[in-house]
PyMOL Python script that loads the backbone (N, CA, C, O; Angstrom):
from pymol import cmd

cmd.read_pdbstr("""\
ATOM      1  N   UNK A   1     -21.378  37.946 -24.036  1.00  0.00           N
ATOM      2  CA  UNK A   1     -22.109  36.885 -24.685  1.00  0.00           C
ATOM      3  C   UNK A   1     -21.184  36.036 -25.540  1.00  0.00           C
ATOM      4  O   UNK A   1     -21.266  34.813 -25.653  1.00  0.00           O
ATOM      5  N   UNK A   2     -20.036  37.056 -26.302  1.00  0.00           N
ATOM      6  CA  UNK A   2     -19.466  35.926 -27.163  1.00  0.00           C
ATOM      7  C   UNK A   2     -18.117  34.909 -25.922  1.00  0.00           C
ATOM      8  O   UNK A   2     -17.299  34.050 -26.252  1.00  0.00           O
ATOM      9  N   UNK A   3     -18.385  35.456 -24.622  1.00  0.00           N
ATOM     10  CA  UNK A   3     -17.482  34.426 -24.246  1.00  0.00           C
ATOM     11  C   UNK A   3     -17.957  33.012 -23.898  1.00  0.00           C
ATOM     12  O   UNK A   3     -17.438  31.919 -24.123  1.00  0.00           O
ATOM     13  N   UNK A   4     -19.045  33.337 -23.313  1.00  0.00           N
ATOM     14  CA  UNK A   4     -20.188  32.278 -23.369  1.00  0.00           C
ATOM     15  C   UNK A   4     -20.313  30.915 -24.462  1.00  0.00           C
ATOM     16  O   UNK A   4     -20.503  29.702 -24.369  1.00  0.00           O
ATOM     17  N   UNK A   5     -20.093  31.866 -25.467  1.00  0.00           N
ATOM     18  CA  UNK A   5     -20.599  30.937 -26.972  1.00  0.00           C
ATOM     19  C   UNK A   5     -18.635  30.182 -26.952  1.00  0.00           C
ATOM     20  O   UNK A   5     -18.138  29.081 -27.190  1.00  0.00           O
ATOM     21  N   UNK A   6     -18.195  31.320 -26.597  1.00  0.00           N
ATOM     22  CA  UNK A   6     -16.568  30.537 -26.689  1.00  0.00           C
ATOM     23  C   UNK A   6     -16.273  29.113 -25.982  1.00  0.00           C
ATOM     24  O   UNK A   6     -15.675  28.134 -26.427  1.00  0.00           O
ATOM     25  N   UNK A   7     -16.885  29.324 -24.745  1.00  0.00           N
ATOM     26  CA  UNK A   7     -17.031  28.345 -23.956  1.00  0.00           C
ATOM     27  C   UNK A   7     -17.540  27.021 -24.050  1.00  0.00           C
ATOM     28  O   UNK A   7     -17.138  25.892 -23.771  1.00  0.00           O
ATOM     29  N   UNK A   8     -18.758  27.639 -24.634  1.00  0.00           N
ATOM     30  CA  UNK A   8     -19.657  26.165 -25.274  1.00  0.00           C
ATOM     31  C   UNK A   8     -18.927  25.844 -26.275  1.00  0.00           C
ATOM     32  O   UNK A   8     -18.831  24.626 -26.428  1.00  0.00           O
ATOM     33  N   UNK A   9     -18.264  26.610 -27.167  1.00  0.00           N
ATOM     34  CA  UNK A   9     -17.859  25.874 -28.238  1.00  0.00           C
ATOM     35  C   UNK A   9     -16.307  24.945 -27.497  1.00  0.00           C
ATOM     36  O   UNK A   9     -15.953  23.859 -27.957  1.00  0.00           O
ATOM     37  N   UNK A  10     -15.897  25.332 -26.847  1.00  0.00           N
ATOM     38  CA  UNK A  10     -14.510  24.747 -26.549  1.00  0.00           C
ATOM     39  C   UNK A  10     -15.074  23.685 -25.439  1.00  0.00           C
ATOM     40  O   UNK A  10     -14.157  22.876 -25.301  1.00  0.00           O
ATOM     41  N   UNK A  11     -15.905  23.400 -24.784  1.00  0.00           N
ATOM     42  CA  UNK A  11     -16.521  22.383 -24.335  1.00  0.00           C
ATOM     43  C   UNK A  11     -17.071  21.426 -25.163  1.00  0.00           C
ATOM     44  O   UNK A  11     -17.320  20.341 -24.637  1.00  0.00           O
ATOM     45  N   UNK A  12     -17.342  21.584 -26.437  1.00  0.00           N
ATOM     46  CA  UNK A  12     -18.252  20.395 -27.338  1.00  0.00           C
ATOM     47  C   UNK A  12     -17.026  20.019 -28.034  1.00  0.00           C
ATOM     48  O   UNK A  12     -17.047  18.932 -28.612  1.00  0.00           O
ATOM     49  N   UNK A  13     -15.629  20.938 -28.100  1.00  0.00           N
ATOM     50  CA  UNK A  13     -14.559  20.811 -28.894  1.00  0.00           C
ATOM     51  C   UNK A  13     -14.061  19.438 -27.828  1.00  0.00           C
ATOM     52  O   UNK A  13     -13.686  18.323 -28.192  1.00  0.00           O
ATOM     53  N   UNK A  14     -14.188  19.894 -26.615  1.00  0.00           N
ATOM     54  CA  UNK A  14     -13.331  18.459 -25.814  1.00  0.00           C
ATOM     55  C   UNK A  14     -13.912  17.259 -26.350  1.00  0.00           C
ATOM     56  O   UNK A  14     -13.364  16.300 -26.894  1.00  0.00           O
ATOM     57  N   UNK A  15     -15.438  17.543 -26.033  1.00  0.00           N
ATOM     58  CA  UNK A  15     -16.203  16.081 -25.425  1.00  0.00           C
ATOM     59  C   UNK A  15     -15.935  15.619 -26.905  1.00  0.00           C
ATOM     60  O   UNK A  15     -16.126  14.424 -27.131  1.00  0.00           O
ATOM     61  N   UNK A  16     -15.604  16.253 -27.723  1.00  0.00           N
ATOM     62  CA  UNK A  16     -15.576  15.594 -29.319  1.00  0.00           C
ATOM     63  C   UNK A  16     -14.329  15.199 -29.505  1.00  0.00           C
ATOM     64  O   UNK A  16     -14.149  14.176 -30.166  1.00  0.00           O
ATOM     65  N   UNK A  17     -13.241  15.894 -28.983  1.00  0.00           N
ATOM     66  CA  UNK A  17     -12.056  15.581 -28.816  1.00  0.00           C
ATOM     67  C   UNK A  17     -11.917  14.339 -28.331  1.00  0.00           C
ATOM     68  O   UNK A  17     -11.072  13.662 -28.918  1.00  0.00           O
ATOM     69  N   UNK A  18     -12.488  13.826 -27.434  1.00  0.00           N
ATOM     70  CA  UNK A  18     -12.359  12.505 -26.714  1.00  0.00           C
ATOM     71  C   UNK A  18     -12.756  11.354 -27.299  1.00  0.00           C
ATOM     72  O   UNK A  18     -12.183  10.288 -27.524  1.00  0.00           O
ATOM     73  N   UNK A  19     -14.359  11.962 -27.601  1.00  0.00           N
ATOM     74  CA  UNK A  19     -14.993  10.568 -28.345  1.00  0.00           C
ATOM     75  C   UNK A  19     -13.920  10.496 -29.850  1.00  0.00           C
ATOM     76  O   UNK A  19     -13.818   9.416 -30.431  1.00  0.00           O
ATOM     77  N   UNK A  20     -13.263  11.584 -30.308  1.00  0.00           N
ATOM     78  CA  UNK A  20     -12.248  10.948 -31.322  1.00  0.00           C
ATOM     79  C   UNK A  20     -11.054  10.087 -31.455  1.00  0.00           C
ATOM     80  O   UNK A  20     -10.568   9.426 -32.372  1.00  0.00           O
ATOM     81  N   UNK A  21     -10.723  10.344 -30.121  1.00  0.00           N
ATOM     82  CA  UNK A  21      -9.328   9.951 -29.825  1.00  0.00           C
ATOM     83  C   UNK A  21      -9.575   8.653 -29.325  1.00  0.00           C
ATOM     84  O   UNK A  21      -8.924   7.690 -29.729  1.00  0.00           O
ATOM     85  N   UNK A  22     -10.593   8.542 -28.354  1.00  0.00           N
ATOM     86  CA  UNK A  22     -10.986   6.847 -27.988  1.00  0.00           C
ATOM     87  C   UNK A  22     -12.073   6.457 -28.786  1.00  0.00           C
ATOM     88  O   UNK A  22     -13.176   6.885 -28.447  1.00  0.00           O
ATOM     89  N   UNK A  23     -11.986   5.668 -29.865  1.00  0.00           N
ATOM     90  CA  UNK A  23     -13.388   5.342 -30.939  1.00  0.00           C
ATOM     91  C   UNK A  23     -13.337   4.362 -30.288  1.00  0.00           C
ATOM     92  O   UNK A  23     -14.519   4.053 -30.145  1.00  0.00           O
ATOM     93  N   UNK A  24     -12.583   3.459 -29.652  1.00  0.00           N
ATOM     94  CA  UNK A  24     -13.493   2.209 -29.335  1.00  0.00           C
ATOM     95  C   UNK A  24     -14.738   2.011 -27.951  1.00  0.00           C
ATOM     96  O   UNK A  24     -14.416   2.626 -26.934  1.00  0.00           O
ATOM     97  N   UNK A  25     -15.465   1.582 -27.907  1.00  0.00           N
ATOM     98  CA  UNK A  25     -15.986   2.051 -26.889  1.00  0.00           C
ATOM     99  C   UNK A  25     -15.526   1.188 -25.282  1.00  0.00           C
ATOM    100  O   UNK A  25     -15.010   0.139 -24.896  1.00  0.00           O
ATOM    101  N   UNK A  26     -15.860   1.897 -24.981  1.00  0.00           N
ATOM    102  CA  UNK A  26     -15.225   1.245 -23.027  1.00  0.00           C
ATOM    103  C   UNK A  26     -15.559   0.161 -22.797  1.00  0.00           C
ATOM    104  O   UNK A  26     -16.615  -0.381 -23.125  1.00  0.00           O
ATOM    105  N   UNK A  27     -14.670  -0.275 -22.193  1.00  0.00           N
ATOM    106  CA  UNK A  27     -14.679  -1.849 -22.181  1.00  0.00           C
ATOM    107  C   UNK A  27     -15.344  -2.191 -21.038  1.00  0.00           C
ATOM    108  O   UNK A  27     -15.299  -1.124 -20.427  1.00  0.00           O
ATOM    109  N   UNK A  28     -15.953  -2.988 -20.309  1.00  0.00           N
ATOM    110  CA  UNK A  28     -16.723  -2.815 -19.461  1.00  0.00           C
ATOM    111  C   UNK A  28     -16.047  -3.701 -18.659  1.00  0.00           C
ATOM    112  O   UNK A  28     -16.116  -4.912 -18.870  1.00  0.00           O
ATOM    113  N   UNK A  29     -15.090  -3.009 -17.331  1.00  0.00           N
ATOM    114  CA  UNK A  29     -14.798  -3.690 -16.526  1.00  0.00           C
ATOM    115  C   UNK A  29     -15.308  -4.627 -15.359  1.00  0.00           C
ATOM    116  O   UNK A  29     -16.205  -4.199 -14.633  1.00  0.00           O
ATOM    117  N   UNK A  30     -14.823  -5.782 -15.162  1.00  0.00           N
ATOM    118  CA  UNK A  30     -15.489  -6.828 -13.991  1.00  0.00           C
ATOM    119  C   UNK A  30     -14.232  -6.173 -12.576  1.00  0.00           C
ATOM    120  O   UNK A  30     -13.030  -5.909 -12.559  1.00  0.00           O
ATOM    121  N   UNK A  31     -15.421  -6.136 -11.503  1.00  0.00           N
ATOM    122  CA  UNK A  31     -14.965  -5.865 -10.540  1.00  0.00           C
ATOM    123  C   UNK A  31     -14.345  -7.041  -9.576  1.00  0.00           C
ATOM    124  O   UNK A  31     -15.160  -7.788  -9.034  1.00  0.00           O
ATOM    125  N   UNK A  32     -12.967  -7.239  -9.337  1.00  0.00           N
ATOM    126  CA  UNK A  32     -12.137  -8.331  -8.924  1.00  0.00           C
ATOM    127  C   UNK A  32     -13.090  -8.454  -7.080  1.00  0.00           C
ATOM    128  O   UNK A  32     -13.547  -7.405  -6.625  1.00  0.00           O
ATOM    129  N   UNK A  33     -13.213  -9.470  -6.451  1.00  0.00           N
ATOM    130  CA  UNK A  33     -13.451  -9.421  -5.284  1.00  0.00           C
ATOM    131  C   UNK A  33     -12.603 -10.187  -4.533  1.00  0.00           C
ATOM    132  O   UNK A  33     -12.423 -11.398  -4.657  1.00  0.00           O
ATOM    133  N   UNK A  34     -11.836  -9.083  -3.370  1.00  0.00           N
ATOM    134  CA  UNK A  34     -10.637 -10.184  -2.861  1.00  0.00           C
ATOM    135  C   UNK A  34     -11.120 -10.697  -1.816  1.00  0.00           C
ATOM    136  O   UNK A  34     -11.752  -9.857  -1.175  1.00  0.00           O
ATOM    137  N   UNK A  35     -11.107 -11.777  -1.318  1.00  0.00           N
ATOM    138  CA  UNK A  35     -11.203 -12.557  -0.754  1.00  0.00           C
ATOM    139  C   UNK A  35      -9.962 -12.939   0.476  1.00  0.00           C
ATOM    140  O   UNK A  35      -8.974 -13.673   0.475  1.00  0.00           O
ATOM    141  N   UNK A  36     -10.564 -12.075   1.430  1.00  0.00           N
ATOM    142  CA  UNK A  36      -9.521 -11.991   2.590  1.00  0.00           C
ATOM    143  C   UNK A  36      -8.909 -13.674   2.876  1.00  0.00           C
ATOM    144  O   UNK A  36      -9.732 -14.588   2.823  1.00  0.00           O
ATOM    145  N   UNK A  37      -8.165 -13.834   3.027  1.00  0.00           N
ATOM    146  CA  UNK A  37      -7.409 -15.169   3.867  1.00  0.00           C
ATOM    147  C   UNK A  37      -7.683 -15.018   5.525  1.00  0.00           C
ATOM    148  O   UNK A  37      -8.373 -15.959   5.916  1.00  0.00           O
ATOM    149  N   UNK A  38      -7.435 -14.378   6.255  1.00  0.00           N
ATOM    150  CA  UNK A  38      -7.378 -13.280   7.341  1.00  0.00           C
ATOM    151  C   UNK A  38      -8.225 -12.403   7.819  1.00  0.00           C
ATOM    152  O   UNK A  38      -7.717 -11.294   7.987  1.00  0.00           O
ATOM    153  N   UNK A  39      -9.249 -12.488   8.078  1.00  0.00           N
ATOM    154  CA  UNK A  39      -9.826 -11.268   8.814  1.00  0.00           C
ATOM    155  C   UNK A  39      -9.117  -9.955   9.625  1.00  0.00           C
ATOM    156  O   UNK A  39      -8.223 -10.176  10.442  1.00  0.00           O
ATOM    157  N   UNK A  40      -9.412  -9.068   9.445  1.00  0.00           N
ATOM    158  CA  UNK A  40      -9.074  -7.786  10.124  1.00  0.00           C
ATOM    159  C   UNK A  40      -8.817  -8.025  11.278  1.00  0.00           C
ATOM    160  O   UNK A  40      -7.722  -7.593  11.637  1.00  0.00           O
ATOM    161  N   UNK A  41      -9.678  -8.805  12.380  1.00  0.00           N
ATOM    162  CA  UNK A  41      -9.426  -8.627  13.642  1.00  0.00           C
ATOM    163  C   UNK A  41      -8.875  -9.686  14.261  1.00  0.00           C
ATOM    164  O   UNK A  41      -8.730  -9.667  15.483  1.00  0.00           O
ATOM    165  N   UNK A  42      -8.416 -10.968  13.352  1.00  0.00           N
ATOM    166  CA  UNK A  42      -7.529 -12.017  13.634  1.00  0.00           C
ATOM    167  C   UNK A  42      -5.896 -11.073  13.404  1.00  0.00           C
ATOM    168  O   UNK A  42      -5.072 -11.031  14.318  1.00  0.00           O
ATOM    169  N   UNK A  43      -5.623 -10.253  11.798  1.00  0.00           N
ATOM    170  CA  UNK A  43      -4.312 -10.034  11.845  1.00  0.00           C
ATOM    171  C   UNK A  43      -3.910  -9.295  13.379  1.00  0.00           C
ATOM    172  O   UNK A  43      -2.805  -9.396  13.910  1.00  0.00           O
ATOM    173  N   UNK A  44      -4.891  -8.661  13.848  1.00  0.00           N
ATOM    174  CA  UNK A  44      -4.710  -7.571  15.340  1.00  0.00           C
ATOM    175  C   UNK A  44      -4.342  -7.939  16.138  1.00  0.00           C
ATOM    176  O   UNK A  44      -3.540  -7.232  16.747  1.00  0.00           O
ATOM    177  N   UNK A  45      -4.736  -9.531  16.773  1.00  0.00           N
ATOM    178  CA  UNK A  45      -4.793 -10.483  17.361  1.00  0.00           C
ATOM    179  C   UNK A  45      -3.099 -11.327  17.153  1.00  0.00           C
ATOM    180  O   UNK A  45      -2.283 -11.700  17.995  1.00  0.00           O
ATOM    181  N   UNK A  46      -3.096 -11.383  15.610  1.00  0.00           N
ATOM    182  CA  UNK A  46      -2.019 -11.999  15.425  1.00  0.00           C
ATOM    183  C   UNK A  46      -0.488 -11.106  15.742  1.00  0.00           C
ATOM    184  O   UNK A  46       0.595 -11.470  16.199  1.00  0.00           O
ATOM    185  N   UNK A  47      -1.006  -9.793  15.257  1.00  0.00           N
ATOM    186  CA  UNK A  47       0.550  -8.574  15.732  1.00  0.00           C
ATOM    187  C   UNK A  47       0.226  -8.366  16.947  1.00  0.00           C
ATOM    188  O   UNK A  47       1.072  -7.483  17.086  1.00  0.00           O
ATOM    189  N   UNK A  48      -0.279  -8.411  17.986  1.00  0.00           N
ATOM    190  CA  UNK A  48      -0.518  -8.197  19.600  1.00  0.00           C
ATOM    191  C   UNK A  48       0.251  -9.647  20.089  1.00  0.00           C
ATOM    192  O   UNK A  48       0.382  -9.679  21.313  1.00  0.00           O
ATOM    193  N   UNK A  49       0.558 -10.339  19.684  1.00  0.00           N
ATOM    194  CA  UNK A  49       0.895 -11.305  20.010  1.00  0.00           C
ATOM    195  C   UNK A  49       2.378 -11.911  19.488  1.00  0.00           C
ATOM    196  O   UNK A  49       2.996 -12.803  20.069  1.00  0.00           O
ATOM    197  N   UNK A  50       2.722 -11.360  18.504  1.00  0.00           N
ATOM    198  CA  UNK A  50       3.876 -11.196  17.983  1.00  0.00           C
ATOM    199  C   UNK A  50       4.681 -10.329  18.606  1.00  0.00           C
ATOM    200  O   UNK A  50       5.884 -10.528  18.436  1.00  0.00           O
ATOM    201  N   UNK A  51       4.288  -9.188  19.454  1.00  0.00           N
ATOM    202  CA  UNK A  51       4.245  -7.788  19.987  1.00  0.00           C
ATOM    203  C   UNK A  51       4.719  -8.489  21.600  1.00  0.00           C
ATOM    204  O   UNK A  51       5.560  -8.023  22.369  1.00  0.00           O
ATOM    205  N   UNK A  52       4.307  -9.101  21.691  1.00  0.00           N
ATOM    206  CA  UNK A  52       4.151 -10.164  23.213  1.00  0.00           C
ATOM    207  C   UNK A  52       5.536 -10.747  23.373  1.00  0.00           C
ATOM    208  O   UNK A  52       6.450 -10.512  24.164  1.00  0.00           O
ATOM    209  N   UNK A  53       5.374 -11.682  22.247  1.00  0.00           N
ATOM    210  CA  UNK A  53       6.584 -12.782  22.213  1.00  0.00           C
ATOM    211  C   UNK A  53       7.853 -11.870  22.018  1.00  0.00           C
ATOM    212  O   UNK A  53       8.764 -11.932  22.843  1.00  0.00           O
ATOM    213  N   UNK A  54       7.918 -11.077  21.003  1.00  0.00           N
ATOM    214  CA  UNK A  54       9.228 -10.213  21.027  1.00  0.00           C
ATOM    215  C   UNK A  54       9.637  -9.723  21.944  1.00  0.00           C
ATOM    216  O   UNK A  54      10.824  -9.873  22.231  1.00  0.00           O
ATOM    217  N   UNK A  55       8.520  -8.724  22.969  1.00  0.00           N
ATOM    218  CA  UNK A  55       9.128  -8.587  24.200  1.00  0.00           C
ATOM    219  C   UNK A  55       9.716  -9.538  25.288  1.00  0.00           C
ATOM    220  O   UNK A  55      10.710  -9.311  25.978  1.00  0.00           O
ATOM    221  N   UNK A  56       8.789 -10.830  25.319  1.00  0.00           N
ATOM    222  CA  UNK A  56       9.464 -11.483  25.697  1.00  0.00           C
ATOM    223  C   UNK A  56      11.091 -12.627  25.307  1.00  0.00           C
ATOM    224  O   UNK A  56      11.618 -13.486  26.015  1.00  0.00           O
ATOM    225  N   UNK A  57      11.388 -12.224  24.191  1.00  0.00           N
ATOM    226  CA  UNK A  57      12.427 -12.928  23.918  1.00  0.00           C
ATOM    227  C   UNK A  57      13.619 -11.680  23.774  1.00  0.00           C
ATOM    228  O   UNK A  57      14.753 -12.025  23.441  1.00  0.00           O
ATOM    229  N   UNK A  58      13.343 -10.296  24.020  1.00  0.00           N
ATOM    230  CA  UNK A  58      13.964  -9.779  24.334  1.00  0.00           C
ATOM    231  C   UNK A  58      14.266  -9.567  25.520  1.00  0.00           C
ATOM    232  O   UNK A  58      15.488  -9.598  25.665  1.00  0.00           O
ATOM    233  N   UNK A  59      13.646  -9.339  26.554  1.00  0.00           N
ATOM    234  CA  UNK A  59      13.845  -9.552  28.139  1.00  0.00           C
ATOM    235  C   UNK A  59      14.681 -11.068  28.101  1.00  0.00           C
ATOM    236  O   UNK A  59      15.610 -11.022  28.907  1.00  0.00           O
ATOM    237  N   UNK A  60      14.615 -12.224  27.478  1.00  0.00           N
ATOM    238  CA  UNK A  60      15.727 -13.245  28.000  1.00  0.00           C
ATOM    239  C   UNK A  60      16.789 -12.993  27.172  1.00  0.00           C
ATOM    240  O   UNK A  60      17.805 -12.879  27.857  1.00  0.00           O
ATOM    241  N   UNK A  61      17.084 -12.805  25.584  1.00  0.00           N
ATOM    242  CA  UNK A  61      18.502 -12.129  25.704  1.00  0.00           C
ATOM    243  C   UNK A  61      19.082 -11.175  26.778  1.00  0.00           C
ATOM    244  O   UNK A  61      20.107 -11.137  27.458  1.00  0.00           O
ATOM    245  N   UNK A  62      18.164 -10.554  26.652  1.00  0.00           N
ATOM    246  CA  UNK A  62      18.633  -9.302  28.000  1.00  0.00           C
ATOM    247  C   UNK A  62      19.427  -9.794  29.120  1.00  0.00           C
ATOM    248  O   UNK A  62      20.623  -9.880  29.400  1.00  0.00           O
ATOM    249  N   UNK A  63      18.454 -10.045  29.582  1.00  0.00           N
ATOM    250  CA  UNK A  63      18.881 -10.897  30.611  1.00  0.00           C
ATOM    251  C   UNK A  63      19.833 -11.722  30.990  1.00  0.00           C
ATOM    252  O   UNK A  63      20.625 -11.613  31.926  1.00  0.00           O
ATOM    253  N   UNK A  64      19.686 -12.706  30.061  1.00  0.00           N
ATOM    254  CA  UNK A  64      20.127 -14.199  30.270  1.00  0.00           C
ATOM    255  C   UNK A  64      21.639 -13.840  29.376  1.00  0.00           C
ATOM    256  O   UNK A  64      22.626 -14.426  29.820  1.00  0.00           O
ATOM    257  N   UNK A  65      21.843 -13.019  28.287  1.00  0.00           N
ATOM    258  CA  UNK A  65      23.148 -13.346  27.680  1.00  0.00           C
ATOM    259  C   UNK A  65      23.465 -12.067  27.513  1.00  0.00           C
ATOM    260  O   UNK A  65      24.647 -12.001  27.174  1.00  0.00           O
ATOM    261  N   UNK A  66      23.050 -11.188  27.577  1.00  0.00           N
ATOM    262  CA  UNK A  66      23.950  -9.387  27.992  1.00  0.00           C
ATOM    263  C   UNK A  66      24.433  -9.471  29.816  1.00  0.00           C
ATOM    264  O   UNK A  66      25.530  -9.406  30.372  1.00  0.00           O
ATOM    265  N   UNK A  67      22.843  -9.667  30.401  1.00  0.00           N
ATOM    266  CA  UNK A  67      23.209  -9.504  31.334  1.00  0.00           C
ATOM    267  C   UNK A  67      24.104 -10.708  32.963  1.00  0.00           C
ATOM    268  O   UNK A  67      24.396 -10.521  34.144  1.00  0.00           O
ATOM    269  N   UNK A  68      24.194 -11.992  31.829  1.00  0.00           N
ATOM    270  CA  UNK A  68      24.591 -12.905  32.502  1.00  0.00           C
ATOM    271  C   UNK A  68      24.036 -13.733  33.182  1.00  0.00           C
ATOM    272  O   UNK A  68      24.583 -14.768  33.564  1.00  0.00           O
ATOM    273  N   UNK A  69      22.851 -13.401  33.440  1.00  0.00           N
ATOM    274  CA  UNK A  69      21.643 -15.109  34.569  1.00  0.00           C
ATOM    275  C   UNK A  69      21.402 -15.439  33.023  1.00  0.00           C
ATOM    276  O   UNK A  69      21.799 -15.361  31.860  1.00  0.00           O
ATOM    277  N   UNK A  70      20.226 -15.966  34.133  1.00  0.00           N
ATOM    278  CA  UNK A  70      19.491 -17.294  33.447  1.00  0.00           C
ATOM    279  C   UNK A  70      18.182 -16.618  33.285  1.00  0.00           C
ATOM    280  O   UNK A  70      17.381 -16.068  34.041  1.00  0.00           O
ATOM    281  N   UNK A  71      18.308 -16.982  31.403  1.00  0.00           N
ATOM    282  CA  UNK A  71      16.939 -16.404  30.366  1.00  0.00           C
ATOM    283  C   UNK A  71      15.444 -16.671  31.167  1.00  0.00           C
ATOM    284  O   UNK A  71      14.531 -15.855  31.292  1.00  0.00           O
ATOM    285  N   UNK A  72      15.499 -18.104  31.674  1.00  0.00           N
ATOM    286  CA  UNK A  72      14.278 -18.423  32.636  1.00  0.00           C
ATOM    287  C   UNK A  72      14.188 -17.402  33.867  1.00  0.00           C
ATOM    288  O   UNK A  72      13.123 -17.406  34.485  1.00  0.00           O
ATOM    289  N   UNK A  73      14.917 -16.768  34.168  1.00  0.00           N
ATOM    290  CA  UNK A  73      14.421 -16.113  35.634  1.00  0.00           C
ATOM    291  C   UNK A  73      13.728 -14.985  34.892  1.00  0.00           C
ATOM    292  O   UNK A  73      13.311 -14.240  35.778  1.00  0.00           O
ATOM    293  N   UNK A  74      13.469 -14.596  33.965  1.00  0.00           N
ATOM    294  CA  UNK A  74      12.662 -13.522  33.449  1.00  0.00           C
ATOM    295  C   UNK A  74      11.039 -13.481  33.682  1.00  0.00           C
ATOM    296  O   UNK A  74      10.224 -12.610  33.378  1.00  0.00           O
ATOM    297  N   UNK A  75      10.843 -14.961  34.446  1.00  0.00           N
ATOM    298  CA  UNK A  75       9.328 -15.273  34.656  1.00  0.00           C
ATOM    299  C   UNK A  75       9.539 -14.767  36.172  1.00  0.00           C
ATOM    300  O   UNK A  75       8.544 -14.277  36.706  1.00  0.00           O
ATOM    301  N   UNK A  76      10.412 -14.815  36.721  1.00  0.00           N
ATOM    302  CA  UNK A  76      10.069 -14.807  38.066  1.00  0.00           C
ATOM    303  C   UNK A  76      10.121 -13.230  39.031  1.00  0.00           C
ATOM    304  O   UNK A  76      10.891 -12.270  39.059  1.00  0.00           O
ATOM    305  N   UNK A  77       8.886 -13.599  39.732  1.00  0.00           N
ATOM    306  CA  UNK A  77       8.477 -11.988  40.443  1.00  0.00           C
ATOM    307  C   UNK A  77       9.981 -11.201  40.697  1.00  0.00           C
ATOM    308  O   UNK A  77      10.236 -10.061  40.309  1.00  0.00           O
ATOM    309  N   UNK A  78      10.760 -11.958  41.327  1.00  0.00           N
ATOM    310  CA  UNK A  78      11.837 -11.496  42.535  1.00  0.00           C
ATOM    311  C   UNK A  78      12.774 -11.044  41.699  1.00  0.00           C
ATOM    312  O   UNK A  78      13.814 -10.863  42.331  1.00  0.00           O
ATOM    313  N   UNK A  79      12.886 -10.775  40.555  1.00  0.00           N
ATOM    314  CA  UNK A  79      13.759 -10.586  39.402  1.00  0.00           C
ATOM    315  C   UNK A  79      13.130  -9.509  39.132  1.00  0.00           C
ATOM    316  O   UNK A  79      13.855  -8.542  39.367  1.00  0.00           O
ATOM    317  N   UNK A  80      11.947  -9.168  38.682  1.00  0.00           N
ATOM    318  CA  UNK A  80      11.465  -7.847  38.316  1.00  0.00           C
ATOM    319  C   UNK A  80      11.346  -6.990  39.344  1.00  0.00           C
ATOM    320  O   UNK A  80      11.060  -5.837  39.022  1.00  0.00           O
ATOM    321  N   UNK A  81      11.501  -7.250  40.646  1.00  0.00           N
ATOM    322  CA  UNK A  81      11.237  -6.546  41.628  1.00  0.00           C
ATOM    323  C   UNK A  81      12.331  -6.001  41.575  1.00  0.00           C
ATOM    324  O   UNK A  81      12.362  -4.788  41.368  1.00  0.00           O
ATOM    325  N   UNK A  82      13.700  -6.835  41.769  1.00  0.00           N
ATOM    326  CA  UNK A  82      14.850  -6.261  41.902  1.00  0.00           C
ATOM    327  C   UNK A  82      15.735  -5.463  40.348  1.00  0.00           C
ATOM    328  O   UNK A  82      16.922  -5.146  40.276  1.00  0.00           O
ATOM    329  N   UNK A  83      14.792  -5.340  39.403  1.00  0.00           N
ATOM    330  CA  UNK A  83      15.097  -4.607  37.857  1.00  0.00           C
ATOM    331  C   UNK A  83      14.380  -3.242  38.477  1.00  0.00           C
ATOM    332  O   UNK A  83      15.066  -2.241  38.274  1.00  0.00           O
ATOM    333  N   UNK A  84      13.035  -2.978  39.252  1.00  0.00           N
ATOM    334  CA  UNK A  84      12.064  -1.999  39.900  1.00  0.00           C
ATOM    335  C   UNK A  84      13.090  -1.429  40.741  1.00  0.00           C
ATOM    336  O   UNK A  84      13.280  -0.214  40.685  1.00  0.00           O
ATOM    337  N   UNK A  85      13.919  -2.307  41.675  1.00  0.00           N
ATOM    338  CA  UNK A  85      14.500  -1.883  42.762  1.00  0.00           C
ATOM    339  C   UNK A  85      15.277  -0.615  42.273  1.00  0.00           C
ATOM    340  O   UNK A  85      15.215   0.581  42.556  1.00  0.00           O
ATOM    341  N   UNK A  86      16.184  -1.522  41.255  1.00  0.00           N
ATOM    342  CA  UNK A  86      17.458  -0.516  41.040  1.00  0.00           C
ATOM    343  C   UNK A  86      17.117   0.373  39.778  1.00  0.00           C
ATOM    344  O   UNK A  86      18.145   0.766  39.227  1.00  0.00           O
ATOM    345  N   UNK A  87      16.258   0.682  39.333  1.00  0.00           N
ATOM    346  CA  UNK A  87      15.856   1.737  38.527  1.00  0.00           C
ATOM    347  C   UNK A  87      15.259   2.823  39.228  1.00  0.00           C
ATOM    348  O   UNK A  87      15.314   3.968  38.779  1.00  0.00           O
ATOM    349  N   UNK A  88      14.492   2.440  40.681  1.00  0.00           N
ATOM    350  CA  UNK A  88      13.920   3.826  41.085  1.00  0.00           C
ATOM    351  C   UNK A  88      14.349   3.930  42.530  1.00  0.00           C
ATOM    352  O   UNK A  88      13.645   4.269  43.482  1.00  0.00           O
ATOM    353  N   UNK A  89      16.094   3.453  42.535  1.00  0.00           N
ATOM    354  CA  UNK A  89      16.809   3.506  43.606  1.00  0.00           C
ATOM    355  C   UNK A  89      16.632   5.087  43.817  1.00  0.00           C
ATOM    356  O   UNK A  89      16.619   5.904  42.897  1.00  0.00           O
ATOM    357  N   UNK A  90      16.488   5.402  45.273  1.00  0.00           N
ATOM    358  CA  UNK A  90      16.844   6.656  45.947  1.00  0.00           C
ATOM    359  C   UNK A  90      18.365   7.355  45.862  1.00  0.00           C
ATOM    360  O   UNK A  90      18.594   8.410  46.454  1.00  0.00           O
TER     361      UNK A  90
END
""", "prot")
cmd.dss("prot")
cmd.show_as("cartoon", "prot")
cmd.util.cbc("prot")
cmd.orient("prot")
């Protein structure tokens, strides 16, 4: 029983503890509302597409100035066929 009473007493000791230490009372915060620029499913839209272009401007360095053609043939079928060819040469 007296741990009980210990308890309560060291519980009324906090809540008193607190209201001493902060006398002023709480300030009553305003909740900020942000205001997207951007929607969620435009930025998705916008990195899928960023995601796009990089690959493609890496395939024409590739290409065109490691590998010596021309950055434009990266559009064309007969070029990827022959990148297909020699990667899953026999």
């Amino acid at each position: 029983m007296s741990i009980n009473n210990n308890n309560q007493e060291a519980a009324k000791t906090r809540e008193q503890f607190k209201k001493e230490s902060n006398p002023q009372p709480a300030k009553v915060r305003r909740r900020h509302i942000r205001v997207r620029i951007l929607p969620i499913w435009l930025r998705i839209i916008i990195v899928a597409a960023l995601i796009f272009l990089s690959l493609i401007a890496g395939a024409a360095v590739g290409y065109g100035v490691i590998g010596n053609g021309e950055a434009k043939d990266i559009f064309k079928k007969s070029t990827w066929t022959h990148i297909v060819d020699l990667i899953e040469k026999e």
